[in-house]
C-alpha atoms as one frame of an Amber mdcrd trajectory, in Angstrom:
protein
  31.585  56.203  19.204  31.158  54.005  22.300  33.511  50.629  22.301  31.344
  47.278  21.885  33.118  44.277  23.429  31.217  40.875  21.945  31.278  39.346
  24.459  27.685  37.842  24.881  27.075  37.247  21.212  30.650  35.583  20.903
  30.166  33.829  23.798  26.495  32.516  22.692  27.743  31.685  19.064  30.969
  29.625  21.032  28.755  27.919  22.933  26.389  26.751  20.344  29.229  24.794
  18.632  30.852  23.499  21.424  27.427  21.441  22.323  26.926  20.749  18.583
  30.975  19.322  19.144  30.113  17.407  22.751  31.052  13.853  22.516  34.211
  14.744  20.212  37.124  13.609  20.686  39.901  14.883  22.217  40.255  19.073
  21.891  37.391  18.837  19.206  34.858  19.084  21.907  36.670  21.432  23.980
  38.759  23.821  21.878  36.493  26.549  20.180  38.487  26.353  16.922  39.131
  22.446  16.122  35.616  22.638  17.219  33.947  24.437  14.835  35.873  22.626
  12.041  34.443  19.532  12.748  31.329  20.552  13.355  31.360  22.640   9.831
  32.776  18.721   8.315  30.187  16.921  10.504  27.121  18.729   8.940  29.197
  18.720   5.403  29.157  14.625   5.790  25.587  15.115   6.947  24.261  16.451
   3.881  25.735  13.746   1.425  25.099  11.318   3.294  21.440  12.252   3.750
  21.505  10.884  -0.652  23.669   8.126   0.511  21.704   6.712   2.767  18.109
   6.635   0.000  20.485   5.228  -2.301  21.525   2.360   0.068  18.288   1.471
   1.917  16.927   1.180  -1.979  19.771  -0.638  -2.666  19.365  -3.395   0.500
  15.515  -3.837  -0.938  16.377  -4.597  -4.299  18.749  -7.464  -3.074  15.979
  -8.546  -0.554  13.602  -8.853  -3.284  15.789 -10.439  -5.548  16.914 -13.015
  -2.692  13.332 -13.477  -2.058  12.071 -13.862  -5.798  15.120 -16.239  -7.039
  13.442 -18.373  -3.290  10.044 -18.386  -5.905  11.781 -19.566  -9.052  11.999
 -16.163 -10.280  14.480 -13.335 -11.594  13.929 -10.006  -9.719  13.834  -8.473
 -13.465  11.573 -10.954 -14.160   9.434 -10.810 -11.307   9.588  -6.776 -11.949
   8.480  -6.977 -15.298   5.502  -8.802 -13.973   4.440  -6.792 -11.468   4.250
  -4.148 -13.940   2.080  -6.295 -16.530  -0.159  -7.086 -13.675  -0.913  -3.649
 -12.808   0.486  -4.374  -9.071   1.359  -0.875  -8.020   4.158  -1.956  -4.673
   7.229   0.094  -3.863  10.593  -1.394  -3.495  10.757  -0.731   0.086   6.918
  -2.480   0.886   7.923  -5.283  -1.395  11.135  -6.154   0.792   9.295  -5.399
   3.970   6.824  -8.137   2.496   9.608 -10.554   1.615  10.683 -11.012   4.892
   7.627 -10.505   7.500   5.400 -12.488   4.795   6.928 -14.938   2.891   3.357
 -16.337   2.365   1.887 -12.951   1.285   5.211 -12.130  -0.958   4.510 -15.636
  -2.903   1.367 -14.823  -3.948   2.267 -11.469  -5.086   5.446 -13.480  -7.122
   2.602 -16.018  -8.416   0.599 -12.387  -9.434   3.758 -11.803 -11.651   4.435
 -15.231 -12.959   0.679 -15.478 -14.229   1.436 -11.817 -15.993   4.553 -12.701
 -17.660   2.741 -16.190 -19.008   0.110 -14.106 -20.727
């Protein structure tokens, strides 16, 4: 049997990972090996924080509309609760977006939820 030497498909597979590695620090970007681990950790970080980061950006809107609701004399569970009552079907995210490029737009939908909660 003939003798195989890898050397294009090691060479293609090395250099895939060192580009994935450029703008590393140090030997991270250069050496094949400390390469490779940090780019297997990089796309390990990559993955969780993919879930991290809905978790936080829902997390920012809730205090946004909370901020902006407590502004309108009410609770965000409150204010919540109302929307529901009322039927107003918003998202989180469109309801902080609201709260602060349309403060006049958000109080009406808050004056929606206060008339709900009265009933």
């Amino acid at each position: 049997m003939t003798r195989v030497k890898p050397g294009k498909t090691t060479r293609r597979r090395h250099k895939a990972i060192l580009k994935a590695a450029s703008g590393y620090r140090a030997s991270r970007s250069r050496r094949f090996k400390a390469a490779k681990e940090a780019v297997m950790h990089s796309m390990a970080y990559a993955t969780a924080h993919r879930r991290l980061k809905k978790r936080q950006t829902r997390a920012l809107a809730i205090i946004r509309i909370n901020a902006a609701a407590h502004a309108n004399g009410m609770s965000y569970s409150t204010f919540m609760h109302g929307l529901k009552q009322a039927g107003v079907d918003l998202d989180r995210k469109s309801l902080s977006e609201l709260a602060i490029r349309e403060p006049a737009a958000f109080t009406e939908v808050v004056n929606t939820a206060k008339s709900a909660v009265a009933v």
